[in-house]
mmCIF file of the C-alpha atoms, coordinates in Angstrom:
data_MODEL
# 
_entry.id   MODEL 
# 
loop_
_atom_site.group_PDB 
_atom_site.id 
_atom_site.type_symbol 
_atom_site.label_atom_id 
_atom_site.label_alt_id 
_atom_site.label_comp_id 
_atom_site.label_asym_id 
_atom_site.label_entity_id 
_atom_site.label_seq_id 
_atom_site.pdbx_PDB_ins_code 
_atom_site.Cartn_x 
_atom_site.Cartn_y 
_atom_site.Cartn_z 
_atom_site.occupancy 
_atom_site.B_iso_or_equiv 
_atom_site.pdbx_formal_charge 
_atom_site.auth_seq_id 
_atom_site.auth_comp_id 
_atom_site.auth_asym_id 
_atom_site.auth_atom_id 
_atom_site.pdbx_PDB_model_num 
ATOM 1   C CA . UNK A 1 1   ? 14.129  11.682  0.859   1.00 0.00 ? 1   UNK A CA 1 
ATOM 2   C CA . UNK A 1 2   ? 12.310  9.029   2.689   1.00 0.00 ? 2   UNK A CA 1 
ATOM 3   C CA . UNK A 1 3   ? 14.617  8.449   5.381   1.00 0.00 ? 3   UNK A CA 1 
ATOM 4   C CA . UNK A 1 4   ? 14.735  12.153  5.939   1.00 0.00 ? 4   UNK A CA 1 
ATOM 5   C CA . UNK A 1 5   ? 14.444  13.423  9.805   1.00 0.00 ? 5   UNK A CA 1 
ATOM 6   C CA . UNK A 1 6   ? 10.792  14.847  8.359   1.00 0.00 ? 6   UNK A CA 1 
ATOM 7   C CA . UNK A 1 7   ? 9.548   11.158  7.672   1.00 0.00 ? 7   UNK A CA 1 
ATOM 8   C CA . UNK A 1 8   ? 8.720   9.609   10.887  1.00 0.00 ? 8   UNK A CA 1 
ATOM 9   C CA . UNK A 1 9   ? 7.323   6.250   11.112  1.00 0.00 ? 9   UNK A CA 1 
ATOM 10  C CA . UNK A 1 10  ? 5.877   4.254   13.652  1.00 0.00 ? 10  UNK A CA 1 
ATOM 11  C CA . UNK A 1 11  ? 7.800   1.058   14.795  1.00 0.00 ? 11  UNK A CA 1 
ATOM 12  C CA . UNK A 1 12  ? 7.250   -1.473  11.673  1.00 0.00 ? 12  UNK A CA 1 
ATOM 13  C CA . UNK A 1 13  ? 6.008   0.998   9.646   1.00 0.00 ? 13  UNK A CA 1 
ATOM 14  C CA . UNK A 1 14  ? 6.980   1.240   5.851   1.00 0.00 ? 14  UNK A CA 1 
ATOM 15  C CA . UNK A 1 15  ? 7.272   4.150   3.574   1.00 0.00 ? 15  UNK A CA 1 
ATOM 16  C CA . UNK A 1 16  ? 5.411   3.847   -0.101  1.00 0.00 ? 16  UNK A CA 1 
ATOM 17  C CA . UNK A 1 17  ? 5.741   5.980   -3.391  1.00 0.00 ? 17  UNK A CA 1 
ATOM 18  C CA . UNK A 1 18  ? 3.715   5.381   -6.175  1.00 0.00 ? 18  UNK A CA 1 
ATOM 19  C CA . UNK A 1 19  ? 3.320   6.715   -9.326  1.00 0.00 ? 19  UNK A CA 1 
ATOM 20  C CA . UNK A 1 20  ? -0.474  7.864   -10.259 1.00 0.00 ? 20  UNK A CA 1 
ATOM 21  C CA . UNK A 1 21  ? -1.120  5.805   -12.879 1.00 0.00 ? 21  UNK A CA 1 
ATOM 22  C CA . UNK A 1 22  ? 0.186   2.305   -13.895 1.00 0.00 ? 22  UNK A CA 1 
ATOM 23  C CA . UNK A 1 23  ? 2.840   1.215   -16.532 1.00 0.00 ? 23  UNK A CA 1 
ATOM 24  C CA . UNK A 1 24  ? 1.606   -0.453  -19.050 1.00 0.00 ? 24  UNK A CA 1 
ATOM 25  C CA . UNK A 1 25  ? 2.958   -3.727  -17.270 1.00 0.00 ? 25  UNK A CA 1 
ATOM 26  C CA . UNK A 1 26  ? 0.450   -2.847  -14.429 1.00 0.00 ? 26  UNK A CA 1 
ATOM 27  C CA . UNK A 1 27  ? 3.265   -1.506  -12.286 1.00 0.00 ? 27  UNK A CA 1 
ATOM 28  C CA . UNK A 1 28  ? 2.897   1.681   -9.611  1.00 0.00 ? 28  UNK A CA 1 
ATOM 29  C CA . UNK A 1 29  ? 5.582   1.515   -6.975  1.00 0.00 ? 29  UNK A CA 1 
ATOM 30  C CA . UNK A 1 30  ? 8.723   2.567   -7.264  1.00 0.00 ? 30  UNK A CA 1 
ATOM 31  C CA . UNK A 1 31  ? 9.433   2.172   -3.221  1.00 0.00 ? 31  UNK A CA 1 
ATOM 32  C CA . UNK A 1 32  ? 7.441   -0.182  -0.619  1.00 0.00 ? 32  UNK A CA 1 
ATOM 33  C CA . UNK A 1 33  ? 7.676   -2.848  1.881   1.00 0.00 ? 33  UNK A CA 1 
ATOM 34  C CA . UNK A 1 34  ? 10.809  -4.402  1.331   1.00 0.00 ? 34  UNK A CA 1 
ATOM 35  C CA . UNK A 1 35  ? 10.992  -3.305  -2.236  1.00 0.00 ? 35  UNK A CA 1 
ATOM 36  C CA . UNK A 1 36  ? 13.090  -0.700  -4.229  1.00 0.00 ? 36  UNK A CA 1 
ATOM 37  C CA . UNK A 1 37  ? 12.127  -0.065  -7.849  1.00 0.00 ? 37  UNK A CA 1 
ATOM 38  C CA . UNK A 1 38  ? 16.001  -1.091  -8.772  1.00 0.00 ? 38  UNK A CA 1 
ATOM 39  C CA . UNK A 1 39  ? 15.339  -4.416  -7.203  1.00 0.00 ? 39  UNK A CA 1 
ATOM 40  C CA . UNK A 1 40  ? 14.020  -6.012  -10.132 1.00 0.00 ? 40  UNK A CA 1 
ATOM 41  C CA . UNK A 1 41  ? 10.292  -6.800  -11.278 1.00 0.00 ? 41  UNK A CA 1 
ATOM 42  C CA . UNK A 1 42  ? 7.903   -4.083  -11.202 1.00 0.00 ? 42  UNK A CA 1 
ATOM 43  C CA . UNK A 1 43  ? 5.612   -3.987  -8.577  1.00 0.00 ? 43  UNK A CA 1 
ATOM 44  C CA . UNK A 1 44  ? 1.615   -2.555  -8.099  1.00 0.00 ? 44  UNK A CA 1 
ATOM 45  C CA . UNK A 1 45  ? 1.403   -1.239  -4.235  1.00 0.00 ? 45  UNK A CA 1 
ATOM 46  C CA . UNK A 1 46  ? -1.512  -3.617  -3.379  1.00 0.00 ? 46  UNK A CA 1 
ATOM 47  C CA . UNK A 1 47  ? 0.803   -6.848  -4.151  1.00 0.00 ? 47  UNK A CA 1 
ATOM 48  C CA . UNK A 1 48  ? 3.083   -5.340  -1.351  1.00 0.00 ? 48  UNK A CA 1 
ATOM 49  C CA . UNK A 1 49  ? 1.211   -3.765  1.202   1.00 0.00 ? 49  UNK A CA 1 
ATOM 50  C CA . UNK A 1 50  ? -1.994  -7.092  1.215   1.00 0.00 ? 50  UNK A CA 1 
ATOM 51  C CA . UNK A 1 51  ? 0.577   -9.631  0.627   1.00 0.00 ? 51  UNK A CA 1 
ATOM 52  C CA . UNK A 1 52  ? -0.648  -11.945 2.350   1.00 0.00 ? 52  UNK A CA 1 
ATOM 53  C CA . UNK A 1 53  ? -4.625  -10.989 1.423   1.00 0.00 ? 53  UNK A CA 1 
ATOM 54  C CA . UNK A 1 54  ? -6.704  -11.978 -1.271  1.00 0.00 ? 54  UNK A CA 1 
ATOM 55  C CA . UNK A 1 55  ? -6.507  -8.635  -4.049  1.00 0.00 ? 55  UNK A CA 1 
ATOM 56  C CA . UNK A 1 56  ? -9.205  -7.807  -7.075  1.00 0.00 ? 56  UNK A CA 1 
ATOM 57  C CA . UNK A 1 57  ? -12.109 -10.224 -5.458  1.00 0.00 ? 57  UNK A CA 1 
ATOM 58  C CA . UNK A 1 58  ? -15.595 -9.845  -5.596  1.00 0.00 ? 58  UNK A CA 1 
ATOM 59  C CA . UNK A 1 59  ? -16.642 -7.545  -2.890  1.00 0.00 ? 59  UNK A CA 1 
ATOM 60  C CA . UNK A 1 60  ? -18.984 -9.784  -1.592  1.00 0.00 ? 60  UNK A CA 1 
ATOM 61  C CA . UNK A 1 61  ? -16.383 -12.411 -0.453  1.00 0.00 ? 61  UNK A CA 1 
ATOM 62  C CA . UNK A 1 62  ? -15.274 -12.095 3.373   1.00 0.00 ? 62  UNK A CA 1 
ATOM 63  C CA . UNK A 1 63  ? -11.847 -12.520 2.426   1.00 0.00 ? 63  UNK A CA 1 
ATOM 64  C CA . UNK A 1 64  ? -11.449 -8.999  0.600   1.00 0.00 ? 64  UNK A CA 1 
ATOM 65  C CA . UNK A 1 65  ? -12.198 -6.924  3.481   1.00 0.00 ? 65  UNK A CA 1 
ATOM 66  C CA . UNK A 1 66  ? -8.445  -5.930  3.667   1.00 0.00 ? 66  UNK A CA 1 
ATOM 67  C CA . UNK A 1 67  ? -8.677  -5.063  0.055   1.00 0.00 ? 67  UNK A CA 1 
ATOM 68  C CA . UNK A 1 68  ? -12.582 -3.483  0.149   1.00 0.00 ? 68  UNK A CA 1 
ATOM 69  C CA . UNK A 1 69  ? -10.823 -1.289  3.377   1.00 0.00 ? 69  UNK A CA 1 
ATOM 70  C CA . UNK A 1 70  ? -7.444  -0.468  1.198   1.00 0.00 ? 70  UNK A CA 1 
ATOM 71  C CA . UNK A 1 71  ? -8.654  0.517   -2.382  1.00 0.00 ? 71  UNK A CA 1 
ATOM 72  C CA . UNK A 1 72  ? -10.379 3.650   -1.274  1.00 0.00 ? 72  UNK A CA 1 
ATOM 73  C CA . UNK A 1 73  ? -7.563  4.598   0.266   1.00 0.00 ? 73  UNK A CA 1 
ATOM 74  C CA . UNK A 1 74  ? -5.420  3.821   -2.850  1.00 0.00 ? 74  UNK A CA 1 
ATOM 75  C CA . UNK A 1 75  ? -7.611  5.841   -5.899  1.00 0.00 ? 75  UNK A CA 1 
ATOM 76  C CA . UNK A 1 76  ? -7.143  9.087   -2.750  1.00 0.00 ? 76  UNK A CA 1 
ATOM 77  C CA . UNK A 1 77  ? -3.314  8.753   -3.140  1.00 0.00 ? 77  UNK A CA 1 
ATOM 78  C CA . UNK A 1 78  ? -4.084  8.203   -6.852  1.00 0.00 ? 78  UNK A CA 1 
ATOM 79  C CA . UNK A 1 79  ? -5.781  11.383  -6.906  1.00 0.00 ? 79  UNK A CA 1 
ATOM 80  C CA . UNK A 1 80  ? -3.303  13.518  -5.357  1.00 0.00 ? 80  UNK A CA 1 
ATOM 81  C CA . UNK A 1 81  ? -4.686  13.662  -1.811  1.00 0.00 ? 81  UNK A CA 1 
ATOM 82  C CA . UNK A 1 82  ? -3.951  13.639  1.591   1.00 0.00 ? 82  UNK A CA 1 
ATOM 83  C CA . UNK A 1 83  ? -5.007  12.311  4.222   1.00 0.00 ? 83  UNK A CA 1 
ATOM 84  C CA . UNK A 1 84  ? -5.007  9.765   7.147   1.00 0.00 ? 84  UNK A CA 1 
ATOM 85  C CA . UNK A 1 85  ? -6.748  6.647   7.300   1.00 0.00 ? 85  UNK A CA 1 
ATOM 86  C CA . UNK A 1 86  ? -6.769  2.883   8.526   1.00 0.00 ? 86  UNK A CA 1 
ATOM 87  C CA . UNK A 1 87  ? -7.345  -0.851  7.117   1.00 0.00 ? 87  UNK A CA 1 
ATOM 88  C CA . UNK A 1 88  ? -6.769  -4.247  8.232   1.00 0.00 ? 88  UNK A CA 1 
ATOM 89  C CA . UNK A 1 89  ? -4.619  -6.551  6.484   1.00 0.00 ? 89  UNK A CA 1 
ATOM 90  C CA . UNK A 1 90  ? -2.937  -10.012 6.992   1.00 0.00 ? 90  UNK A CA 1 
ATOM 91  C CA . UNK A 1 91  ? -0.175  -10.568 8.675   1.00 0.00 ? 91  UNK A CA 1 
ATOM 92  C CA . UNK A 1 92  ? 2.843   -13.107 7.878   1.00 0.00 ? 92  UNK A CA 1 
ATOM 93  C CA . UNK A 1 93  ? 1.399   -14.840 10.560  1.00 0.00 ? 93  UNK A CA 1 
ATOM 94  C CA . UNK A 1 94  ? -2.186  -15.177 9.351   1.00 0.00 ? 94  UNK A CA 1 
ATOM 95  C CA . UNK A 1 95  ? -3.031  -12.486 12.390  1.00 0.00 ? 95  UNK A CA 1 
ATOM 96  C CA . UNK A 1 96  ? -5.074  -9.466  11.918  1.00 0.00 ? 96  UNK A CA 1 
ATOM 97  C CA . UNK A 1 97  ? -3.272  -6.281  11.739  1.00 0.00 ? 97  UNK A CA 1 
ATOM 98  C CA . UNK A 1 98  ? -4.708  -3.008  12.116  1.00 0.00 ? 98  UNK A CA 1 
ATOM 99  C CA . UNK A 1 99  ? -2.255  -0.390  9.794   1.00 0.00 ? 99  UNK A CA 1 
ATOM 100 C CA . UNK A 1 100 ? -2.544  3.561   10.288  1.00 0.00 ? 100 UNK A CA 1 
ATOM 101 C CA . UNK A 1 101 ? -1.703  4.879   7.269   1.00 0.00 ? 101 UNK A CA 1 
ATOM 102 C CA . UNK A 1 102 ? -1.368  9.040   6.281   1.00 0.00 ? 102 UNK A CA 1 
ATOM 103 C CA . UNK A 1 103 ? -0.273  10.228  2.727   1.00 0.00 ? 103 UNK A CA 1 
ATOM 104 C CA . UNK A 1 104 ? 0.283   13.143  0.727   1.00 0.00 ? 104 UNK A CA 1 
ATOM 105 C CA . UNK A 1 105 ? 1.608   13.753  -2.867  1.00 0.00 ? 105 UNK A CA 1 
ATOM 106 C CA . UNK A 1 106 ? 4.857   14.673  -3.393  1.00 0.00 ? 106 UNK A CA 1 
# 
């Protein structure tokens, strides 16, 4: 379980399960930030974690660095890896946050 005495997460932090490969409606999670796969609409983990970022832009554009700094991470979990890494994202309040993030299949 996710809530088990072997998860520990930092103060804010979130846990995340995805599946490796999308539903055919584009869908991936099936537990994130503030979502639970039995809460209704099917959600991909990059709608959740860069909600408040710009998501699939042209790498060129300053506003994707969140997403340029996530998707590598993303396609390792994908893959079946582990690891530890970090990205900035958005905040709800338009400030930069900095977000450690490990993984490992399960």
């Amino acid at each position: 379980s996710l809530e088990s005495d072997n998860t520990k997460l930092a103060p804010g932090g979130f846990p995340i399960l995805i599946t490796t490969k999308k539903s055919i409606l584009g869908t991936d999670t099936l537990i994130g930030p503030n979502y639970d796969l039995g809460e209704g609409e099917g959600k991909a983990i990059e709608e959740l974690v860069l909600r408040y970022n710009e998501i699939y832009c042209d790498e060129d554009e300053a506003k994707c660095k969140a997403w340029r700094g996530f998707q590598p991470i993303l396609n390792e979990m994908k893959e079946g890896n582990a690891g530890s890494s970090v990205f900035t994202r958005t905040g709800p309040g338009g400030e930069e946050e900095v977000v450690d993030i490990s993984y490992a299949p399960v």
